[in-house]
Structure formats: structure tokens, C-alpha cells
N, C-alpha and C positions, 0 to 999 in steps of 0.2 A: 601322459608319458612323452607323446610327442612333443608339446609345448616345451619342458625340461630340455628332451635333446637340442633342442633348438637354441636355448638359452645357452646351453653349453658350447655347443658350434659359435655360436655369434662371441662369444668370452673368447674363446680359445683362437679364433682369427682375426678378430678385433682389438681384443683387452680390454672388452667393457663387462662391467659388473651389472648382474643382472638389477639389482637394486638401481642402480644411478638408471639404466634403463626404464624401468619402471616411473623413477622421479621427474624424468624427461618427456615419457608420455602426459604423465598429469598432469605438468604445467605446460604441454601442448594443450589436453584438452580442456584446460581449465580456462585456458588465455580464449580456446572458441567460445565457450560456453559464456566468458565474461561479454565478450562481444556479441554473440547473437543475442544475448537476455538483458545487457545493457539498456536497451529501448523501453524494453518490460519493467525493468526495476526504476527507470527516470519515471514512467507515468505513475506507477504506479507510489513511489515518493511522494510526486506530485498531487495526488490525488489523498494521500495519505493528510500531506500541510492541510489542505484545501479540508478534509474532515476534521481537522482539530481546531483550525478557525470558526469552522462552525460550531463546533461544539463548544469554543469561550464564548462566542457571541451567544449560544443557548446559555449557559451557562449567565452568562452576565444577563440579560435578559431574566430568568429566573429570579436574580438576584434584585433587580431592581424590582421586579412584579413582587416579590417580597416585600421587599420594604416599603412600596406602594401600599400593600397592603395593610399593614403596618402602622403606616401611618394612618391609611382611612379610618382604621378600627379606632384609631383612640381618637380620630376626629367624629369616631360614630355613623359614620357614612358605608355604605356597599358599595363594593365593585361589582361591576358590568361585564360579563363576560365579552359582551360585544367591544369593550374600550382595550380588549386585550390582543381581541383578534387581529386588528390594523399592524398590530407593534412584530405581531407573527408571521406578515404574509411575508416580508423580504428573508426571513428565514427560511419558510415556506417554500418558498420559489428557489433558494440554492440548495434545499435539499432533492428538493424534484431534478436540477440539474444535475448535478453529483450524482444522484441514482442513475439517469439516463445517461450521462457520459461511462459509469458503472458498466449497467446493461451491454451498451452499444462495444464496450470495451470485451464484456464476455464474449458475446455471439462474435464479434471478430475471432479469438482467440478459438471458438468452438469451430469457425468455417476452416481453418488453418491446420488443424487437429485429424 
């Protein structure tokens, strides 16, 4: 009840609507919120690209270890799991970074909390 009277005070000496009031704080707090979370939503974009490059490069990868395959069979030859492993470790190694940039990124956010 007291909130209301107040609204009504503030109308009645000012001539602001309580609506426009209300419309005025949320694009205050939304303009903070843009800004302090700004940083958060760039990395985490960022981090976003950086997973779906790897996941074409998997993807393509896949696709070519197909057709590899593919081809051996009707040349009648096996594939070597060891001649696949080489083709994996540079994937390999940006998923490990990715995670550990990840990681490093939560427990910051967890210290800050």
C-alpha cells in the first residue's frame, strides 16, 4: 500500500505516470545489465565460434575418414586405427584448450559469485 501512495504522490507533484516511470527504470536497468554482462556475452560468443569450427573441422574429418574408408574397402585393403589417430591429435589439442579455457572461465565466474 505504501508503494502505491507513493506512486501517487510522485504523479500528483510531478505528472509522471506511473507506467512511463516504471519504462524508465528498465531501460536504466537494462542499459546496466547490458554493460556489466557485455564482457560475458563477447567471450562467451567467442567461445561459442571457436566450438562450431571445431565441430566442421570434426565433422569434415569424419567425412573424409569415410570416404577413406570407402575407398579402401573396394580397394580390399584395412584401415589402421593408428593411420587415424595422427589426423586426430590437432583436434585433439583444440578440444583440450576449449575445455580448459571453459574451465578456467567457470571457476573465475565461481570466485566472483
Amino acid at each position: 500500500m505504501g508503494l502505491e501512495k507513493f506512486y501517487s504522490t510522485v504523479r500528483k507533484q510531478f505528472g509522471v505516470d506511473k507506467e512511463q516511470m516504471k519504462e524508465e527504470v528498465k531501460e536504466e536497468v537494462t542499459e546496466e545489465l547490458r554493460q556489466e554482462l557485455g564482457q560475458e556475452i563477447s567471450y562467451i560468443e567467442a567461445q561459442l565460434k571457436e566450438y562450431e569450427q571445431l565441430v566442421a573441422e570434426v565433422n569434415h574429418l569424419l567425412s573424409t575418414m569415410r570416404k577413406d574408408r570407402i575407398e579402401k574397402r573396394s580397394q580390399g585393403q584395412e584401415i589402421k586405427m593408428e593411420e587415424m589417430n595422427e589426423d586426430l591429435q590437432p583436434l585433439k589439442s583444440k578440444l583440450r584448450e576449449l575445455e580448459k579455457s571453459m574451465q578456467k572461465r567457470l571457476n573465475e565466474g565461481k570466485a566472483f559469485s
